[in-house]
N, C-alpha and C positions, 0 to 999 in steps of 0.2 A: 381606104375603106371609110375613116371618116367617123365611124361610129366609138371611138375614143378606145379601141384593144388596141394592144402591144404591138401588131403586123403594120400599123401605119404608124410606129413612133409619135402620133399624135398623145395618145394615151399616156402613154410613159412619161413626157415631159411636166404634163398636166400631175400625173401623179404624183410627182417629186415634186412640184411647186407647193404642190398644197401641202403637201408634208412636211416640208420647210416651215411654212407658216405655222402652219399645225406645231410643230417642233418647236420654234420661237415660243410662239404662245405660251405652249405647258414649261417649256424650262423657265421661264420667267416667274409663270402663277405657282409653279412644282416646288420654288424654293421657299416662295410666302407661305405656302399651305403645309412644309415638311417643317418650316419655322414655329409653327401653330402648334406641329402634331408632337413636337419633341417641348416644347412649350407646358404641354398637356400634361405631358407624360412625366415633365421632370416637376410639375406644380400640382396635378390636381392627383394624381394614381398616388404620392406619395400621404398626404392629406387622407384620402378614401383611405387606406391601410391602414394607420394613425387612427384614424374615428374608428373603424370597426375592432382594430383591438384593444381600445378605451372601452368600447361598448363591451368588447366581449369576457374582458377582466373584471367590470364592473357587474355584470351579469352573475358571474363565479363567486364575487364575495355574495351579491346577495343570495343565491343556491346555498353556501355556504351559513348564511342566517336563516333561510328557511328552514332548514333540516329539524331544530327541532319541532316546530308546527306539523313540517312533515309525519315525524314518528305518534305525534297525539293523535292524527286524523286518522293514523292506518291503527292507533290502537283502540280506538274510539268505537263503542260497538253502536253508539248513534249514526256514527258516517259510514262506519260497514255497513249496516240495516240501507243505509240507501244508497251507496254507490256498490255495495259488494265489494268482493277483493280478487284479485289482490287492486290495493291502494295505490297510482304512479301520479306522481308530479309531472304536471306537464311544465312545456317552457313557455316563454319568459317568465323569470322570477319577475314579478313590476315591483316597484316601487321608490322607498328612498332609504340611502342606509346612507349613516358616519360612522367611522372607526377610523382610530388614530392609536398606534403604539396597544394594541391590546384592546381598547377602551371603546363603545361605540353602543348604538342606538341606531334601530330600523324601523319601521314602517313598510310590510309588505303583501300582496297579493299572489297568491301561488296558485296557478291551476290545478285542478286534484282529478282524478277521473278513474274509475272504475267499471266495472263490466254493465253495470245497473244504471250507471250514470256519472253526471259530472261536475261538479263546483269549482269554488275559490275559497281558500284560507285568506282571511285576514288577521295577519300578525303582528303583534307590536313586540319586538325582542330589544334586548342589552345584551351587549358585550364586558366582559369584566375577566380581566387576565385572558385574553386573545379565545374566551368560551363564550357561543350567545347561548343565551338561554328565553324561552318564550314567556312574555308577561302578561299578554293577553291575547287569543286564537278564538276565532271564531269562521264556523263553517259557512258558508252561503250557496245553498243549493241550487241549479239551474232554473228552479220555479222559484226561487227566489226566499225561501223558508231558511231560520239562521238558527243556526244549533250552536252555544255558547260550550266553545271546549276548554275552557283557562278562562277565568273573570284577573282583571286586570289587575297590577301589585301583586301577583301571585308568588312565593317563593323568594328567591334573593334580588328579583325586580325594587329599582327604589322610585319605580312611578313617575320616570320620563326626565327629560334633559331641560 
C-alpha cells in the first residue's frame, strides 16, 4: 500500500524507529529535567514555607500591638461619625515592631474600615512586662483628614527607644 498503515508493515517499522529515538532522547533530557525538578523542590518550596511563616508570625505580633489603637478607633466617636460601626481592622498590620523578652517598641499602620468608610491608624506603642500599650494613635481618613486619638508620651509611654 505504501501509504505508511500497519497492512504494509512499512508503517510499523517506521513507527518503532522513531520511537526509539523519541525514547532515547527524553530518557536522556527526562533525568536532567527530573534532576532540576527534585533540585526545586528540595531547595526553593522549602525556603517559600520558611519566608511565609516568618512573614506570617511576624504579622501576628504586630495584630497583637495593634489591638490597643484598635479599641481607641472603635471607641472614638470622632472615627465612628466617619466610618460608622461597627469598627474592623483590616489586614496587613504594616509596619515595624521590636520586642525582646516582654520589652519592645512598634511603629504601625492598621487599616480600619467601617460601613461609612475607610482609613489607617497610625500607632506608636511600648511593650513593658509582655503588654503594649498605645503612645501615640492617630486616624487618617481616606480623604486624607487626621483626627488625633492619643498625643504622644501619653500614660506609661516613656517617649520611644
Amino acid at each position: 500500500m505504501g501509504d505508511g498503515s500497519a497492512a504494509d508493515g512499512a508503517g510499523a517499522d517506521l513507527t518503532a524507529e522513531t520511537g526509539k529515538r523519541l525514547g532515547n532522547k527524553r530518557h536522556g533530557g527526562g533525568r536532567l529535567r527530573n534532576g532540576l525538578v527534585i533540585a526545586t523542590v528540595l531547595c526553593v518550596f522549602p525556603a517559600l514555607i520558611l519566608g511565609a511563616l516568618s512573614w506570617f508570625l511576624a504579622s501576628a505580633r504586630r495584630q497583637a500591638a495593634a489591638e490597643p489603637a484598635i479599641f481607641l478607633a472603635q471607641s472614638s466617636e470622632a472615627v465612628i461619625a466617619r466610618l460608622g460601626e461597627p469598627i474592623s481592622a483590616g489586614w496587613p498590620v504594616r509596619g515595624w515592631l521590636q520586642a525582646k523578652n516582654g520589652e519592645g517598641a512598634a511603629r504601625l499602620r492598621i487599616p480600619v474600615s467601617g460601613p461609612k468608610g475607610s482609613g489607617v491608624l497610625e500607632e506608636t506603642a511600648e511593650q513593658r512586662e509582655k503588654l503594649w500599650t498605645a503612645c501615640a494613635v492617630e486616624f487618617v481618613a481616606a480623604d486624607g483628614e487626621r483626627l488625633l486619638l492619643r498625643a504622644g508620651n501619653a500614660g506609661s509611654c516613656s517617649g520611644g527607644r
